[in-house]
PDB file of N, CA, C and O in Angstrom, chain B, residues numbered from 101:
ATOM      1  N   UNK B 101      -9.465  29.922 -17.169  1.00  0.00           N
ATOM      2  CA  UNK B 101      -9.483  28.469 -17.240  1.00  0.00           C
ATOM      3  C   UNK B 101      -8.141  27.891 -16.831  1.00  0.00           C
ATOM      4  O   UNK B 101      -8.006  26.943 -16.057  1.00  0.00           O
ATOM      5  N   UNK B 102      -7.223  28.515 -17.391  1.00  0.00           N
ATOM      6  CA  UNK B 102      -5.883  27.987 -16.765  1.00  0.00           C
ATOM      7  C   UNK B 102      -5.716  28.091 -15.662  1.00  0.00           C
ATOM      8  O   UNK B 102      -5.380  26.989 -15.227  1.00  0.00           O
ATOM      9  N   UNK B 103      -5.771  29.133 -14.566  1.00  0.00           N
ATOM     10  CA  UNK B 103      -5.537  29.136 -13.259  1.00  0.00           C
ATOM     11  C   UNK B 103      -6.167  28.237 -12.746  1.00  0.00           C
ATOM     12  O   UNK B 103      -5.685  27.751 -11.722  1.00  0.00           O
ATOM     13  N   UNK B 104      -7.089  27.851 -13.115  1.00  0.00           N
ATOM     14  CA  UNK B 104      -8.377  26.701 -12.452  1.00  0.00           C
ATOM     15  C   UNK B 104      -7.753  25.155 -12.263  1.00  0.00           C
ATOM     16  O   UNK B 104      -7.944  24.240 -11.461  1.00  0.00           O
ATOM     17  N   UNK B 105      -6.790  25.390 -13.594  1.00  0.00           N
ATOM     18  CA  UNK B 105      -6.359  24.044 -13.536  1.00  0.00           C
ATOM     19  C   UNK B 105      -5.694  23.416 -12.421  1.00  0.00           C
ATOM     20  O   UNK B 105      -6.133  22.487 -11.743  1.00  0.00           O
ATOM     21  N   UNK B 106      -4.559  24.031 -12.295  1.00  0.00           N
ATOM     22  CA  UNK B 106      -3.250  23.476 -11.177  1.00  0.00           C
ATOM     23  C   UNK B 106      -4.237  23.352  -9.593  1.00  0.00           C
ATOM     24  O   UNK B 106      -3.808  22.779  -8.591  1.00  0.00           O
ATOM     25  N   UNK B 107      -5.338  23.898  -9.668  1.00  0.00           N
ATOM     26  CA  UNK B 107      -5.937  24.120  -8.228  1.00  0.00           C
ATOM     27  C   UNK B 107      -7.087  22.648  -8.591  1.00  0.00           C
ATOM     28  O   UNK B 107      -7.866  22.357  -7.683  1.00  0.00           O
ATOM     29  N   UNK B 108      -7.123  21.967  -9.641  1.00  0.00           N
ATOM     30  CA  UNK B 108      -7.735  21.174  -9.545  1.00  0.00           C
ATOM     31  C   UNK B 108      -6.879  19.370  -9.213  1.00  0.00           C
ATOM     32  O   UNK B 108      -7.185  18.306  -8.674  1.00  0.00           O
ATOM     33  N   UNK B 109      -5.853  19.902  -9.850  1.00  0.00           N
ATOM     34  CA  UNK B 109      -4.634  18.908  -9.885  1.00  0.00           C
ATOM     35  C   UNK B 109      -4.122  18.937  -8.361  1.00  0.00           C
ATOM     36  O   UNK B 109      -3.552  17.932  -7.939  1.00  0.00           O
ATOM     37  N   UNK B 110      -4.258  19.771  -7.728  1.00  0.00           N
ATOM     38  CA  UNK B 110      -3.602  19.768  -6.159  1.00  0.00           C
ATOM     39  C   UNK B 110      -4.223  18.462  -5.658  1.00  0.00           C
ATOM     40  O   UNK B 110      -5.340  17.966  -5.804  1.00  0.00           O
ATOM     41  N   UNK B 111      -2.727  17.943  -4.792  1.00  0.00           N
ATOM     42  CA  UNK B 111      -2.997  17.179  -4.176  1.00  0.00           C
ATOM     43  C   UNK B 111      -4.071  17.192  -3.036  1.00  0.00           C
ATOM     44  O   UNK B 111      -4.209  18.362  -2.679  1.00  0.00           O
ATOM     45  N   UNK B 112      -4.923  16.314  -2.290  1.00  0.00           N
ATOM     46  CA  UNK B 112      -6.104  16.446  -1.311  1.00  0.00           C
ATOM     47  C   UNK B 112      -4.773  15.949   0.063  1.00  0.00           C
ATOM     48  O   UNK B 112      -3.818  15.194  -0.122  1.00  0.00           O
ATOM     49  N   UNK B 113      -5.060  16.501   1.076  1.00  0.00           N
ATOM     50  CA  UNK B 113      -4.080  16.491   2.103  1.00  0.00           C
ATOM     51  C   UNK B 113      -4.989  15.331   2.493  1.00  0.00           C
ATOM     52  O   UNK B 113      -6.105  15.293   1.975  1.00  0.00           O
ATOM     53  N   UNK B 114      -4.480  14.007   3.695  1.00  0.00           N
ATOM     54  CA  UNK B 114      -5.380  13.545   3.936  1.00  0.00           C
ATOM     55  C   UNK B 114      -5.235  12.906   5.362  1.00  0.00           C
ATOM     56  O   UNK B 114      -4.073  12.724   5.726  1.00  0.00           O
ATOM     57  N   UNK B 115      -6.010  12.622   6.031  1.00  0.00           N
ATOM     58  CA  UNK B 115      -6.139  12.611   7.667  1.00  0.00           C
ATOM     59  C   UNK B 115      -5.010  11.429   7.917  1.00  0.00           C
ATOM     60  O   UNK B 115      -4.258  10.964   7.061  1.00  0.00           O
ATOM     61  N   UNK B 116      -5.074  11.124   9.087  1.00  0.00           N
ATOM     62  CA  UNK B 116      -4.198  10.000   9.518  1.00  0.00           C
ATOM     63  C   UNK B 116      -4.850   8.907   9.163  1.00  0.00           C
ATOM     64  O   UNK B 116      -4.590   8.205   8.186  1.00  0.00           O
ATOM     65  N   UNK B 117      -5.488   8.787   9.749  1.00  0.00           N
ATOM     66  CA  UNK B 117      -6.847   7.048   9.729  1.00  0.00           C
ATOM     67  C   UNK B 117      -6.859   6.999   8.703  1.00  0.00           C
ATOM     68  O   UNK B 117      -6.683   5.837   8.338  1.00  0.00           O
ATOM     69  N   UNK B 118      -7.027   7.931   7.603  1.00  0.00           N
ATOM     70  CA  UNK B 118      -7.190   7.708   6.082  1.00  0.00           C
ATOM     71  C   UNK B 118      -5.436   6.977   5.282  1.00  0.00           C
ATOM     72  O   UNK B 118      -5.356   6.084   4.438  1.00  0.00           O
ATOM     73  N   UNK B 119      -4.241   7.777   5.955  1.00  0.00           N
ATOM     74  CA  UNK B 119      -3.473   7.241   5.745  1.00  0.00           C
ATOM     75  C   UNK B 119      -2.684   6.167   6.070  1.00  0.00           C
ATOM     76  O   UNK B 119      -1.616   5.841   5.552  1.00  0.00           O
ATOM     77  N   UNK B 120      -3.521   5.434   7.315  1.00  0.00           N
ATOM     78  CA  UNK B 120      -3.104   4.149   8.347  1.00  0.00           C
ATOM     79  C   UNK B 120      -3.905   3.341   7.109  1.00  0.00           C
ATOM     80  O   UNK B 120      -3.332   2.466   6.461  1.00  0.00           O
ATOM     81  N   UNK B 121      -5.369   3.756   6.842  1.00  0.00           N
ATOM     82  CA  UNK B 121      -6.215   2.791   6.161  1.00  0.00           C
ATOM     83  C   UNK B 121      -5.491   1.965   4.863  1.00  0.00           C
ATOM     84  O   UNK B 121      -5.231   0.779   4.664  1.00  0.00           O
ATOM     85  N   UNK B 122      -5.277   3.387   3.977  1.00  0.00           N
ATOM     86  CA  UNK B 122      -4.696   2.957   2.691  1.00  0.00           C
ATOM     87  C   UNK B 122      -3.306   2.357   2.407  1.00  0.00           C
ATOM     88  O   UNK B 122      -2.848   1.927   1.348  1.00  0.00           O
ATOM     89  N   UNK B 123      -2.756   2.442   3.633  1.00  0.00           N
ATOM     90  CA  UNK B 123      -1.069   1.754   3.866  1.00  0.00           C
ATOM     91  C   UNK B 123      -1.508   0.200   3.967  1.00  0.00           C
ATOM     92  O   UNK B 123      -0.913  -0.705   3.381  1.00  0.00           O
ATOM     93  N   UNK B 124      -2.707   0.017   4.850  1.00  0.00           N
ATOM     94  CA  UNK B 124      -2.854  -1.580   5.479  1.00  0.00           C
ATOM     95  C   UNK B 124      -3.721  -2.219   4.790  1.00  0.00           C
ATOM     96  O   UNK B 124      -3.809  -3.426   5.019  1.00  0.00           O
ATOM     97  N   UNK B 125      -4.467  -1.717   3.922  1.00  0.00           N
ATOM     98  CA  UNK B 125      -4.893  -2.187   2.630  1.00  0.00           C
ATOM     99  C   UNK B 125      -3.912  -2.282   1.379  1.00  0.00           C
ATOM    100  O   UNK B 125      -3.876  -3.159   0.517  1.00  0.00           O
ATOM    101  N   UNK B 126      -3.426  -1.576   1.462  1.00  0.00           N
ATOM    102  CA  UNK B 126      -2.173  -2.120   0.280  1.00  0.00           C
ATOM    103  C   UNK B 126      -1.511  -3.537   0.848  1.00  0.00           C
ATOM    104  O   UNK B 126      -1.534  -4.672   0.371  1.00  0.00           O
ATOM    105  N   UNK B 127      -0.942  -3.033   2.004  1.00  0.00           N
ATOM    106  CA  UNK B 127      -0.106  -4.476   2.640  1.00  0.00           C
ATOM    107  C   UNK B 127      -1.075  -5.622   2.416  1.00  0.00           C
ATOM    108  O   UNK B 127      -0.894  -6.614   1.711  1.00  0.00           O
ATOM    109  N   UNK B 128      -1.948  -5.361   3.014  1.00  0.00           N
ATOM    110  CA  UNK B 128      -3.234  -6.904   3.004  1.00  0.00           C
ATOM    111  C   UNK B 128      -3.176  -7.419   1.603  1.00  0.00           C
ATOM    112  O   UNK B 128      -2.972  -8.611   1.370  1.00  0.00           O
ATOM    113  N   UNK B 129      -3.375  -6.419   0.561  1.00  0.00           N
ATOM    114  CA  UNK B 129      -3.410  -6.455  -0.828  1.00  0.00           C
ATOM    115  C   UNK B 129      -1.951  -7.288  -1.175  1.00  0.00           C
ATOM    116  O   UNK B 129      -1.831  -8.431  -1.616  1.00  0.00           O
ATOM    117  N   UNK B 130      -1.080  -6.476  -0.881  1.00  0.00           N
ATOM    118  CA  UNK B 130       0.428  -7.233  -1.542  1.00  0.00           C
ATOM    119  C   UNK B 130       0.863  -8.585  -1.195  1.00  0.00           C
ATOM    120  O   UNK B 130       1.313  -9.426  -1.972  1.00  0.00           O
ATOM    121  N   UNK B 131       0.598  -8.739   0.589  1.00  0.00           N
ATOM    122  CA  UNK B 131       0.605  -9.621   1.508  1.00  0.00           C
ATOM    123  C   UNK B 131      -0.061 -11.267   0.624  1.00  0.00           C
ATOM    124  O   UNK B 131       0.421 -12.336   0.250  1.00  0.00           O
ATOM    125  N   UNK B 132      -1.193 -10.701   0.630  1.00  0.00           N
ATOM    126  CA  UNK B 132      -2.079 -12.079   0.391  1.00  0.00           C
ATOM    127  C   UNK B 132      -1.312 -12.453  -1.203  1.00  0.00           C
ATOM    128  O   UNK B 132      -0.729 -13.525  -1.368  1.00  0.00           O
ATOM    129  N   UNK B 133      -1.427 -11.327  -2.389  1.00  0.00           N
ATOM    130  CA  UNK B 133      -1.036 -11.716  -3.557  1.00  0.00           C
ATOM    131  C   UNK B 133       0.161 -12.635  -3.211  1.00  0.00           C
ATOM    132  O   UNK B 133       0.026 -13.851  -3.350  1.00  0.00           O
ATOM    133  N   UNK B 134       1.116 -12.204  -2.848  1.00  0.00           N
ATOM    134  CA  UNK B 134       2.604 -13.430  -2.904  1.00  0.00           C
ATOM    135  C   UNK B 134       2.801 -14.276  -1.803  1.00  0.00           C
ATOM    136  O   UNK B 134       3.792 -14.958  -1.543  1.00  0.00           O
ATOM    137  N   UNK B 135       1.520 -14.131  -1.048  1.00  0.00           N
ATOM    138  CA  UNK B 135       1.689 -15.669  -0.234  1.00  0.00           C
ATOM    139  C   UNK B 135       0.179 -16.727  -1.214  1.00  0.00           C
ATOM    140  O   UNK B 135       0.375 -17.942  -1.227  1.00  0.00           O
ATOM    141  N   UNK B 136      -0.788 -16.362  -1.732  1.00  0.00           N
ATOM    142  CA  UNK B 136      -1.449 -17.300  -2.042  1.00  0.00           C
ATOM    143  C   UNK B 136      -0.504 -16.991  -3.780  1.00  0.00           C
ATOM    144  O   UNK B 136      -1.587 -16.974  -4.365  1.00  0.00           O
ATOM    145  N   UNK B 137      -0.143 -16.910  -4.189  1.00  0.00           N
ATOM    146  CA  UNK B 137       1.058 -17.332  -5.576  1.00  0.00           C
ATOM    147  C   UNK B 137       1.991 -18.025  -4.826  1.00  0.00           C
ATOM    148  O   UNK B 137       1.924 -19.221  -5.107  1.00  0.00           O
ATOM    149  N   UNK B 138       2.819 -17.789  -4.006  1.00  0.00           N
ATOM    150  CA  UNK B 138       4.010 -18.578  -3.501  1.00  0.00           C
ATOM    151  C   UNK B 138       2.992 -20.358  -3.357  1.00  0.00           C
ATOM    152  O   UNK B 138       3.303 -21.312  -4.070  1.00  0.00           O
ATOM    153  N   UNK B 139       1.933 -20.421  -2.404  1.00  0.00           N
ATOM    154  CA  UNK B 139       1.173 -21.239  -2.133  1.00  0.00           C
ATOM    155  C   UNK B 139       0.997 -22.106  -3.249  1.00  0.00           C
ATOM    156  O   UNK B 139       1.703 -23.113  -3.311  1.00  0.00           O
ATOM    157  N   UNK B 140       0.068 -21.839  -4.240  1.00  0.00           N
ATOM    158  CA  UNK B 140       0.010 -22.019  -5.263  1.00  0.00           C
ATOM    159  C   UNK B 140       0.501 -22.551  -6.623  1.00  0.00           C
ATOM    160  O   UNK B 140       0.103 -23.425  -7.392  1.00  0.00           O
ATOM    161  N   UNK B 141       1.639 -21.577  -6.611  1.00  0.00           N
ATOM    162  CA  UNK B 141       2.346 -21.911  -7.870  1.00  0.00           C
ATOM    163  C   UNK B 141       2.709 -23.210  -8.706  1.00  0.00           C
ATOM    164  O   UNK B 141       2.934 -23.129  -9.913  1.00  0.00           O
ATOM    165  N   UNK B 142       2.754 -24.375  -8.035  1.00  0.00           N
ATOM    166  CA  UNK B 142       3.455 -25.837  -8.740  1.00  0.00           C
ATOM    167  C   UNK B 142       2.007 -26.868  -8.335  1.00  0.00           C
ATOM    168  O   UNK B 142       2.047 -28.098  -8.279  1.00  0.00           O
ATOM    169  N   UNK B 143       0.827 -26.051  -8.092  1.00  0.00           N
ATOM    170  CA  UNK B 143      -0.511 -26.785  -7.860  1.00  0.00           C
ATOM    171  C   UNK B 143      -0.922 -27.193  -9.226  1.00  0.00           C
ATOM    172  O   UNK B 143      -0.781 -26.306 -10.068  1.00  0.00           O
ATOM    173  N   UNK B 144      -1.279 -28.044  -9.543  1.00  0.00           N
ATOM    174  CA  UNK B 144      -1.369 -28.732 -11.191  1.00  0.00           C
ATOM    175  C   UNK B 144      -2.919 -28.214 -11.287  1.00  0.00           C
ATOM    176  O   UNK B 144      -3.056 -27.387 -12.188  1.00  0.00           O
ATOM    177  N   UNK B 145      -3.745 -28.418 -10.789  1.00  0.00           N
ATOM    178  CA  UNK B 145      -4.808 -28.125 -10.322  1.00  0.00           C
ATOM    179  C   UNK B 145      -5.489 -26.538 -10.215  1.00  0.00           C
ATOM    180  O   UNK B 145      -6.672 -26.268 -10.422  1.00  0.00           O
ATOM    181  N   UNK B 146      -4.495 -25.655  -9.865  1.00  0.00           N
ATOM    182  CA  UNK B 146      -4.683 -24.061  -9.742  1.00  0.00           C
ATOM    183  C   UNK B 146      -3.956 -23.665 -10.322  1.00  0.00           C
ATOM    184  O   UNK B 146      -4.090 -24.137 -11.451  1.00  0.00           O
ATOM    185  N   UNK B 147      -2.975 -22.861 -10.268  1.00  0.00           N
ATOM    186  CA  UNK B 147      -1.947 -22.373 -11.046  1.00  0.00           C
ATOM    187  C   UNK B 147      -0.963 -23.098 -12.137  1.00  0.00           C
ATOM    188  O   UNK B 147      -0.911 -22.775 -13.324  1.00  0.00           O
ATOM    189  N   UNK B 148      -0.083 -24.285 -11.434  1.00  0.00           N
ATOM    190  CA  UNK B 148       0.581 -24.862 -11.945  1.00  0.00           C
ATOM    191  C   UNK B 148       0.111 -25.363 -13.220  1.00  0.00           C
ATOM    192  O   UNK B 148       1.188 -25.896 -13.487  1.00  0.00           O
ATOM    193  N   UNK B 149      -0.440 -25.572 -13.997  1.00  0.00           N
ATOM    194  CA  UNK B 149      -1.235 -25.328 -15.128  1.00  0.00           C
ATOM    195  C   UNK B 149      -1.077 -23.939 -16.354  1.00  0.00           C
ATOM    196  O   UNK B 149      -1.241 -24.011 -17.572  1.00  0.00           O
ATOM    197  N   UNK B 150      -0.690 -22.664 -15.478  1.00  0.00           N
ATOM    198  CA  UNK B 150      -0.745 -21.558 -16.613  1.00  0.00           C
ATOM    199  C   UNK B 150       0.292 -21.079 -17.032  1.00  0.00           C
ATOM    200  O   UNK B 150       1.341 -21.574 -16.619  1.00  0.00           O
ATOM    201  N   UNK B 151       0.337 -20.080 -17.886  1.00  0.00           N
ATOM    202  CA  UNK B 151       1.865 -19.673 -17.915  1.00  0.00           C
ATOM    203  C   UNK B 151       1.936 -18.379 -16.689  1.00  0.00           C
ATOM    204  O   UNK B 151       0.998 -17.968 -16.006  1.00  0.00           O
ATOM    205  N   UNK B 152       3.586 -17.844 -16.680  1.00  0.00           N
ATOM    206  CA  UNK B 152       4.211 -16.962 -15.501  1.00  0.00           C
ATOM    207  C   UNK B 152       2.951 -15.704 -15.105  1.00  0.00           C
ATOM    208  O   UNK B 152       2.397 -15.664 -14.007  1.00  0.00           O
ATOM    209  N   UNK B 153       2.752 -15.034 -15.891  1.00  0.00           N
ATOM    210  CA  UNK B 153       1.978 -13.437 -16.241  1.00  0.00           C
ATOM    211  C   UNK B 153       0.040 -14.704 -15.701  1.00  0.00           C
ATOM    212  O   UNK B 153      -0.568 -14.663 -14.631  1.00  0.00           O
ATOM    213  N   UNK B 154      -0.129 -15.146 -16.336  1.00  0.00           N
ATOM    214  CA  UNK B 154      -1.193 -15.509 -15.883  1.00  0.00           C
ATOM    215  C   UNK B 154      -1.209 -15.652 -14.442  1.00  0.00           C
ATOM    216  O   UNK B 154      -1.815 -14.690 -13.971  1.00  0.00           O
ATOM    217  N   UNK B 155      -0.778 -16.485 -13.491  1.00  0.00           N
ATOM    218  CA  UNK B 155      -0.218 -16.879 -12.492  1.00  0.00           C
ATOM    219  C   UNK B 155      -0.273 -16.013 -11.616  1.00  0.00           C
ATOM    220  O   UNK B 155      -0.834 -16.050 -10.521  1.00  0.00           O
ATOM    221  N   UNK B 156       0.469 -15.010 -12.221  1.00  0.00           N
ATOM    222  CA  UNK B 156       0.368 -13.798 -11.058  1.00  0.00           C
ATOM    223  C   UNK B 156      -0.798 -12.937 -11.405  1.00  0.00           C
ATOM    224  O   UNK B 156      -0.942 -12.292 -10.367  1.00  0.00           O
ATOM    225  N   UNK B 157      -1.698 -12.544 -12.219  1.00  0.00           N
ATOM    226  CA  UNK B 157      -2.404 -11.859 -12.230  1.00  0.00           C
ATOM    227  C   UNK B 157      -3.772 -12.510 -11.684  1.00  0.00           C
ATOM    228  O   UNK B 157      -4.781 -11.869 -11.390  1.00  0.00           O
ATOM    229  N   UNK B 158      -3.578 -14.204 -11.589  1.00  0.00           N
ATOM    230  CA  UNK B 158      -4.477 -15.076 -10.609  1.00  0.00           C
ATOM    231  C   UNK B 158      -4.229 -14.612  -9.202  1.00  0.00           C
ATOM    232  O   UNK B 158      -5.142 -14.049  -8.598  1.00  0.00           O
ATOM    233  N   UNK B 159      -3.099 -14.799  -8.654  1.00  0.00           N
ATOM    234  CA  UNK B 159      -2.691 -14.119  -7.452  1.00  0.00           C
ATOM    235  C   UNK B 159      -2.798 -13.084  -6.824  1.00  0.00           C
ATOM    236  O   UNK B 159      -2.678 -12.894  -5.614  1.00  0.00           O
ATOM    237  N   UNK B 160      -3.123 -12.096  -7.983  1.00  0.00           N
ATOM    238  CA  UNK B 160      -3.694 -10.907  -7.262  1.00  0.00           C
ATOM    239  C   UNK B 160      -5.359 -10.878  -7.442  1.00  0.00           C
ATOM    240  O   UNK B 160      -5.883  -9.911  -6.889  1.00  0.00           O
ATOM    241  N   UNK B 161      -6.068 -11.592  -7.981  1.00  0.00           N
ATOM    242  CA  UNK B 161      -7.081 -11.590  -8.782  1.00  0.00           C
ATOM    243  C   UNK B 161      -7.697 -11.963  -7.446  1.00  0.00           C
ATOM    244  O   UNK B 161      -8.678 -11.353  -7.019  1.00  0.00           O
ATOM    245  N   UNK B 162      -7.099 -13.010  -6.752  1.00  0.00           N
ATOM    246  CA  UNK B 162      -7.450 -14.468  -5.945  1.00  0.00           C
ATOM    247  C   UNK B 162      -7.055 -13.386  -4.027  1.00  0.00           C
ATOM    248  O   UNK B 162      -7.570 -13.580  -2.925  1.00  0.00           O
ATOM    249  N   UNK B 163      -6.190 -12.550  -4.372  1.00  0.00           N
ATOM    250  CA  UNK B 163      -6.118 -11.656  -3.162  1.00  0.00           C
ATOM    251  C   UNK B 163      -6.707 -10.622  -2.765  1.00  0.00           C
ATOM    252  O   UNK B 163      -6.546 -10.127  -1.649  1.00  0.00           O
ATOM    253  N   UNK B 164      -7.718 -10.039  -3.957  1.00  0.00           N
ATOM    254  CA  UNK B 164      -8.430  -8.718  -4.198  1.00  0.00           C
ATOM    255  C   UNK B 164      -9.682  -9.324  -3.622  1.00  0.00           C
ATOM    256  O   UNK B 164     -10.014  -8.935  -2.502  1.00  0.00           O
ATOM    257  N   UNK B 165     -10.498 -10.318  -4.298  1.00  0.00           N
ATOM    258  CA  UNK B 165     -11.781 -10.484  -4.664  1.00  0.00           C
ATOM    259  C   UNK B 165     -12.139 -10.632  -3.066  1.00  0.00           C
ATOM    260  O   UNK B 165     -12.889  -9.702  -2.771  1.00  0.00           O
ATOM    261  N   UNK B 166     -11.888 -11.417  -2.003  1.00  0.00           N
ATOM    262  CA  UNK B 166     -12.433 -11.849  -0.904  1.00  0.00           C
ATOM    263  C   UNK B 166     -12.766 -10.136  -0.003  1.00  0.00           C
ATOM    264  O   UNK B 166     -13.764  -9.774   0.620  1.00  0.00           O
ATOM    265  N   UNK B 167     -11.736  -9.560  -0.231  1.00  0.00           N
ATOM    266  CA  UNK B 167     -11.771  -7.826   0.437  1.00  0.00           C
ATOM    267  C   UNK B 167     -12.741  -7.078  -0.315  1.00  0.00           C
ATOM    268  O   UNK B 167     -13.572  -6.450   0.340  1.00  0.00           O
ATOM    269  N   UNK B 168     -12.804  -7.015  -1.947  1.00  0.00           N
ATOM    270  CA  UNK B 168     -14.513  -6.375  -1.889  1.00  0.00           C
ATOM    271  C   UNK B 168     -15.445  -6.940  -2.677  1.00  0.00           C
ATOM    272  O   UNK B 168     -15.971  -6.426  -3.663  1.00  0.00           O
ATOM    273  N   UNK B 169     -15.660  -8.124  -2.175  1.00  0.00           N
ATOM    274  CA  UNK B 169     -16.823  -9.075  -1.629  1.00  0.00           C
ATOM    275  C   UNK B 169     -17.221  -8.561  -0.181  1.00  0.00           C
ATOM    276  O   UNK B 169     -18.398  -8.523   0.178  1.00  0.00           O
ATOM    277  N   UNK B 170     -16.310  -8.224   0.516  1.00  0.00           N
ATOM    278  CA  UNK B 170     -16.892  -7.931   2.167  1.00  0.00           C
ATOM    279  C   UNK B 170     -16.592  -9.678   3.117  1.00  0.00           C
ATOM    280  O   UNK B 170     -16.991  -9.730   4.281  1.00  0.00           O
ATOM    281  N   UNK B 171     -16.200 -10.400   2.767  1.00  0.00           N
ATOM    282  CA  UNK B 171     -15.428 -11.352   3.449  1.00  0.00           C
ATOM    283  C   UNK B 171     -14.202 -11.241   4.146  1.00  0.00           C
ATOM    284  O   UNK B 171     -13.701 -12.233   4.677  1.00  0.00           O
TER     285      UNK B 171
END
């Protein structure tokens, strides 16, 4: 059982396209969060209304959802 372990914990090597994919989905991901918060932030109406920690977890909330929706 022990030997089994560390061979389950190994890292999965992973193709290029797979690693172009998950780089430019993060960016898209990070990208959108602190430009629609920067956008946002002093909107009385959207944000400007909550406290700091709320705010940003709108911002990422508000940058995630449109990518898996499929929009």
């Amino acid at each position: 059982m022990a030997d089994a372990l560390p061979q389950r914990l190994a890292l999965v090597e992973v193709g290029h396209d797979t690693r172009i994919m998950l780089l430019g989905t993060a960016a898209a991901i990070v990208f959108g969060w602190v430009a629609i918060t920067v956008l946002e932030w002093h909107n009385p109406h959207t944000f400007g209304a909550m406290p700091v920690p709320e705010r940003l977890l709108n911002g990422l909330f508000s940058s995630i959802s449109p990518r898996t929706a499929g929009l």
